[in-house]
N, C-alpha and C positions, 0 to 999 in steps of 0.2 A: 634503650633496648640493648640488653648485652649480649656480647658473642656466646655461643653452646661450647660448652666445656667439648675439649677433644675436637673442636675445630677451628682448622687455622685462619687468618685471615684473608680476603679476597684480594690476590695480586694487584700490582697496580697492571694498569693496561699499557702496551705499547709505547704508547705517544708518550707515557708521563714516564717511564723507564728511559726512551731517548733521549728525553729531556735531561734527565740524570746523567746521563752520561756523557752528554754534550762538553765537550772540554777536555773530558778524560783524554789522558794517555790511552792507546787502542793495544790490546793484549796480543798474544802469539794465534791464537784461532781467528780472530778478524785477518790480521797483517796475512796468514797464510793462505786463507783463501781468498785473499785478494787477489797475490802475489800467481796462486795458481789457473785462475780464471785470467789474470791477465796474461800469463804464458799461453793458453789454449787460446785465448782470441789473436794473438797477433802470429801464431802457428796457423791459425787457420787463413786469414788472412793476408799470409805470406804463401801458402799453399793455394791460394785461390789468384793470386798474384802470378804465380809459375804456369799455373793449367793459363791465363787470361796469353800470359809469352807462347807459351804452346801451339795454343790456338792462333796467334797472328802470325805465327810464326809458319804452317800447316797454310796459313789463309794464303801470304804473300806468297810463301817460297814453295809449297808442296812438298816441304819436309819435313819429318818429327824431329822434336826436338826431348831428348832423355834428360830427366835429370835422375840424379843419386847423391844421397844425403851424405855420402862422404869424400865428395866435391868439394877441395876446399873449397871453390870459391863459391858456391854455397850455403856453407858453414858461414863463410865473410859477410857475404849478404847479407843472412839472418841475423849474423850479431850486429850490422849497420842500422838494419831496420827496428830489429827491439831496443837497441838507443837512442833512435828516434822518437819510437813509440814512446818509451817512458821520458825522457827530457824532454818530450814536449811536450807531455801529457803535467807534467810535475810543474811545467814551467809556465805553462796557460792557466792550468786552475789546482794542483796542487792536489789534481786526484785522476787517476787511471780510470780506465772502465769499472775492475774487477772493482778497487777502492770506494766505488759508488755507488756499485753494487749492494757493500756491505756498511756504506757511512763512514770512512776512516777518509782523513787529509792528512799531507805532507805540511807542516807550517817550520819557518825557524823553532831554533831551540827557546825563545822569547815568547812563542805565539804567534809573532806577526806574520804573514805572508810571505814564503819561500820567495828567493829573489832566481831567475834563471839560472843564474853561474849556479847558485847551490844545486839545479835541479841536474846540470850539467853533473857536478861532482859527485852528485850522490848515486845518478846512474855509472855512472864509470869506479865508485867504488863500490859499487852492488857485487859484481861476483867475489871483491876480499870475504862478504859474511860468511859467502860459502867453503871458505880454504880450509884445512884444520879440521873436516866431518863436522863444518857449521857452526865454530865456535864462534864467529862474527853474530852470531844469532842470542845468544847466551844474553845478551843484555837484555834483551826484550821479556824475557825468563826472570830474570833477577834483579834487572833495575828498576829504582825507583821513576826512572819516567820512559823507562821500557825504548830504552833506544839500542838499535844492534849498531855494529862497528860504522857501515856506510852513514847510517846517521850522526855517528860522533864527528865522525871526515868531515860531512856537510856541513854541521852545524845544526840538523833538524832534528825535529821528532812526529809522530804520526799523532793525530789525535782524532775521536771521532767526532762526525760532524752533523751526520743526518739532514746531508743537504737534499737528500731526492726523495720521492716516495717508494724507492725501489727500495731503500733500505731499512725493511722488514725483518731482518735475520738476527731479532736481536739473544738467540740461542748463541748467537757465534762468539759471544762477548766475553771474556773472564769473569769481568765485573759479576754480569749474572748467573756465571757458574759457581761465584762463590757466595752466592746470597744476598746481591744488593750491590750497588755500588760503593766504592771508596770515597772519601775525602779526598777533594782536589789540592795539590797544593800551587804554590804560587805562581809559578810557568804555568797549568793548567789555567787557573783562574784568567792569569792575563789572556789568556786566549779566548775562553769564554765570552771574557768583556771586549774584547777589539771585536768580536764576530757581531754578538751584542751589541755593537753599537753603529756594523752596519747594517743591519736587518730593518727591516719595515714591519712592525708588526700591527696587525688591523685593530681598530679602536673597539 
């Protein structure tokens, strides 16, 4: 039976698109809104942290306690905490909340498993991307395995991975904003296959 002229063919579904892109390099709209949802959750987080002080602090002593966001030591807090957050996050499973959200992992530049120093290095070269109105970002734009500057420092690169069933968002992808996905090359691949060959897959 043949297709009717003047219509296209039926997409592939979801599942069989992630699978395609399982390996890939992860484009600038994944990596961004990862990056973005991970700043709102550990903001909020850290604001729910200050009211939790507030409150014991109201309980024991019967005083309020103020804060204002251009405290340094505030500011200090917050950059301690979101180092936390992300090196630890990077360095236990090599994916943040927001990252999980959308399917994307931190791995070496080989594929294999981030090792903690790197997740260490890559957070603490996270804000160089931003120097320059964000030229540390430009690679992920123009290279071929899409890594911005804190990934060169490290050694790593992001790739997606479609570890959860939360990550449904596959509009967020380059890949599918240009029509399908790319051809993986070699760093890709090895990554595919070391994932590949820890998974369990049902008979």
């Amino acid at each position: 039976m043949t297709a009717r002229v003047g219509h296209a063919p039926p997409s592939a579904p979801p599942a069989v698109v992630r699978e395609q892109l399982r390996g890939k390099y992860a484009g600038f709209a994944s990596r961004f809104t990862a990056f973005a949802v991970d700043v709102l959750i550990s903001l909020i987080v850290f604001m729910l942290a200050l009211a939790a002080i507030s409150f014991a602090a109201r309980v024991l002593t019967g005083k309020d306690i103020s804060w204002h966001n251009g405290d340094i030591w505030v500011v200090i807090a917050y950059a301690v905490w979101a180092f936390i957050y992300f090196a630890y996050s990077w360095a236990a499973s090599g994916t943040t909340a927001g990252m999980a959200l959308v399917g994307v992992r931190v791995v070496r530049d080989d594929g294999t498993d981030a090792s903690a120093c790197q997740a260490v290095v890559r957070t603490l070269a996270l804000p160089l991307s931003f120097l320059f109105l964000g030229l540390g970002f430009v690679g992920i734009l123009l290279g071929d395995r899409r890594r911005a500057l804190h990934d060169v420092i490290a050694g790593t690169a992001v790739i997606y991975s479609w570890h959860t069933r939360v990550a449904q968002l596959r509009f967020l992808s380059p890949d599918s904003l240009a029509g399908g996905p790319r051809e993986p090359d070699d760093a890709t691949v090895r990554a595919a296959r070391t994932r590949a060959a820890r998974t369990v897959r049902p008979g």
